[in-house]
C-alpha positions in Angstrom: 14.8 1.9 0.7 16.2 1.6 4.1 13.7 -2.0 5.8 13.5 -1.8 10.2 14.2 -4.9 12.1 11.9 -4.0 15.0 8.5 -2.2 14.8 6.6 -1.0 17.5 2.8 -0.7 17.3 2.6 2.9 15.5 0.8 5.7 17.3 0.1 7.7 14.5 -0.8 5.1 12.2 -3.2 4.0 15.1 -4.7 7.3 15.4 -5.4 7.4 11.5 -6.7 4.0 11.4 -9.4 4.7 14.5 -10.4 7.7 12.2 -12.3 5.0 9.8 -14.6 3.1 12.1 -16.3 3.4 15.5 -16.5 0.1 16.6 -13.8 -0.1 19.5 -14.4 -3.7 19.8 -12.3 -4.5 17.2 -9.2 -3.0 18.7 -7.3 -5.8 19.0 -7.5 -6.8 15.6 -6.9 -3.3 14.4 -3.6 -3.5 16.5 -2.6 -7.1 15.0 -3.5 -5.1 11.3 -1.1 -2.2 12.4 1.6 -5.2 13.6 1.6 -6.5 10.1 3.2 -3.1 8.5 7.1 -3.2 8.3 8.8 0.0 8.6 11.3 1.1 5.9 12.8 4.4 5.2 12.9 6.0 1.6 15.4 8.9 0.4 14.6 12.2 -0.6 14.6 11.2 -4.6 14.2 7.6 -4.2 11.2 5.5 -5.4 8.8 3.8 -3.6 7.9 2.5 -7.3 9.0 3.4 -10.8 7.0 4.2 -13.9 6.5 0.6 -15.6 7.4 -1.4 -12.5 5.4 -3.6 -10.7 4.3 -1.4 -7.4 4.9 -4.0 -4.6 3.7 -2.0 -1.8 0.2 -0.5 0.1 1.7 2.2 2.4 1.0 4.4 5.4 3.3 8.2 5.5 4.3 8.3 9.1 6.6 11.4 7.7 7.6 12.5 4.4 6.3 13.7 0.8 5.5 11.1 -1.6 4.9 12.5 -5.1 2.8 10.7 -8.0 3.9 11.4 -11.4 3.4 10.7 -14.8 5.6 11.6 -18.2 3.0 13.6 -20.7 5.7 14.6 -23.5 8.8 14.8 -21.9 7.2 16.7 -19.0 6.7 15.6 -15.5 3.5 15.8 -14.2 2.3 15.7 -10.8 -0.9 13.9 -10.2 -1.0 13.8 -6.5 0.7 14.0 -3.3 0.7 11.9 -0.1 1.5 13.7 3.0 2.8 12.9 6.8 -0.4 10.3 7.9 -1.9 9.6 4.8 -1.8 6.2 2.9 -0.9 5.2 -0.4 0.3 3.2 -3.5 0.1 2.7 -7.0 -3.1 1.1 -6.2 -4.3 -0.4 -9.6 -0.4 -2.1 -10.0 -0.2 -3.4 -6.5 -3.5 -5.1 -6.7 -3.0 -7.0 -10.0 0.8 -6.8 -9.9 0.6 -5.0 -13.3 3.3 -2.2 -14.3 2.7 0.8 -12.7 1.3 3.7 -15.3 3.2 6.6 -12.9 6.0 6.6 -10.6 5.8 7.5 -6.2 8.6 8.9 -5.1 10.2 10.5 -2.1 10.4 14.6 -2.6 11.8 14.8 1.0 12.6 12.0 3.6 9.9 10.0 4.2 9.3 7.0 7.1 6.5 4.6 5.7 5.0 1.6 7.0 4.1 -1.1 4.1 2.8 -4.3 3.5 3.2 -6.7 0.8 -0.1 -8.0 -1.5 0.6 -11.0 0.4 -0.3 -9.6 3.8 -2.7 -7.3 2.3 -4.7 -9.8 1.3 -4.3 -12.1 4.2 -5.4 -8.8 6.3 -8.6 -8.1 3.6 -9.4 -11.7 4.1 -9.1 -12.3 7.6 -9.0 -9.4 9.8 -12.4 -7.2 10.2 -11.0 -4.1 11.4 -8.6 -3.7 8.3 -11.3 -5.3 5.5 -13.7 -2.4 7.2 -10.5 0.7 7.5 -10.0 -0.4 3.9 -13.8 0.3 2.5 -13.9 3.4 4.4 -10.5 4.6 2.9 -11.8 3.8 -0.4 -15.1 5.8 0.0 -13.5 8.6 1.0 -11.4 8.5 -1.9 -13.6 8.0 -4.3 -15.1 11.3 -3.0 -12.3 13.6 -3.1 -11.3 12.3 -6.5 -14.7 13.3 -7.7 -14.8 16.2 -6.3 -11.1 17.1 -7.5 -12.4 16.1 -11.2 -15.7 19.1 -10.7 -12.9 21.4 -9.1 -10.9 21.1 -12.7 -13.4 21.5 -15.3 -15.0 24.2 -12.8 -12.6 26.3 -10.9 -9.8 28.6 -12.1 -6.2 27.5 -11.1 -6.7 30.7 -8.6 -10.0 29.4 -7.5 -8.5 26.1 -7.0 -5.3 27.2 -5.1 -8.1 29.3 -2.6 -9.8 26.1 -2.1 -6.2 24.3 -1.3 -5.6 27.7 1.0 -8.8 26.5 3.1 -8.7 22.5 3.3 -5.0 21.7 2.6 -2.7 23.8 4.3 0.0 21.4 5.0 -0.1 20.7 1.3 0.8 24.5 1.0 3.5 24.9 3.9 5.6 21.5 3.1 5.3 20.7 -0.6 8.1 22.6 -3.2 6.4 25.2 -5.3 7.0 23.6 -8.3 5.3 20.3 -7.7 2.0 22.8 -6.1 2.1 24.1 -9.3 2.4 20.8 -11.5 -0.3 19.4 -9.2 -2.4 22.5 -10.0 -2.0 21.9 -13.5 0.0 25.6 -14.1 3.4 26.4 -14.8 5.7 27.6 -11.7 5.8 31.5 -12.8 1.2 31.7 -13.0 2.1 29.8 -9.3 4.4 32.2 -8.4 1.6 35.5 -9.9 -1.4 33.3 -8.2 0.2 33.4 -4.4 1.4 37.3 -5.1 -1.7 38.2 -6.0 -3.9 36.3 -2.7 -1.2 37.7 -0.7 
């Protein structure tokens, strides 16, 4: 990982963060929460954290594909994937600096923007506009995740790659077939049947 000397205030990552909240009068302490990140750059193949490390960083994806993956039997298994404006971490190991039960890492160059626990907390504590992004976030996470665990004890891999057809097009136009179909759950070949036959 590649750390920048100088960071300007992020547009993108501004954009995202105005997303979460509607009350414009905290702007200036969204803007000293957005001055806090550092910019780094991580490799196609490199780690942002590895499986049994401590994860040291809460992240924003100005560019990039991050992959999360665990080992199941000798076998890589994706369990999600953070696109260009999204944020990220191995939350439950960067919040009680406890090994990390899967590995991120880069599956084409990406440009993040991190802070430490450290600053994280200091930001939680102390800054109103990032305690309130960081609630939000969470909410909205906890949705999709439960609705992702209904989607796979409901839906058919096809039914489920439809459903990524209609809300998560990016995911389908940037990601490597291979990790779609881990992240699906399927091997690469009922991918490769699934997209012939919609198509």
């Amino acid at each position: 990982m590649t750390f920048m000397s100088v960071v300007p205030l992020n547009l993108s990552f501004s954009i995202y963060f105005k997303k979460f909240f509607k009350n414009h009068s905290l702007e200036n302490e969204m803007n000293e929460a957005i001055q806090s990140f550092e910019k780094i750059i991580v490799k196609k193949n490199e780690f942002l954290v590895e499986e049994n490390k401590v994860c040291n960083y809460f992240c924003f994806v100005e560019s990039g594909i991050l992959q999360h993956a665990i080992i199941v039997q000798d076998e890589e298994k994706t369990t999600y994937l953070a696109l260009k404006n999204s944020v990220t971490s191995s939350l439950n190991s960067f919040l009680h600096q406890v090994p990390s039960r899967k590995s991120i890492k880069a599956i084409a160059d990406a440009t993040l923007y991190v802070v430490t626990l450290s600053v994280f907390n200091d930001l939680i504590k102390n800054n109103q506009a990032f305690h309130q992004f960081y609630f939000n976030l969470i909410e909205k996470q906890l949705c999709l995740i439960d609705d992702y665990r209904i989607d796979l004890l409901t839906l058919t891999p096809e039914e489920r790659y439809k459903k990524l057809l209609v809300n998560e097009t990016k995911l389908l136009q940037e990601v490597p077939l291979h990790y779609l179909a881990s992240f699906l759950g399927i091997s690469t070949r009922h991918m490769s049947r699934i997209r012939k036959n919609i198509t």
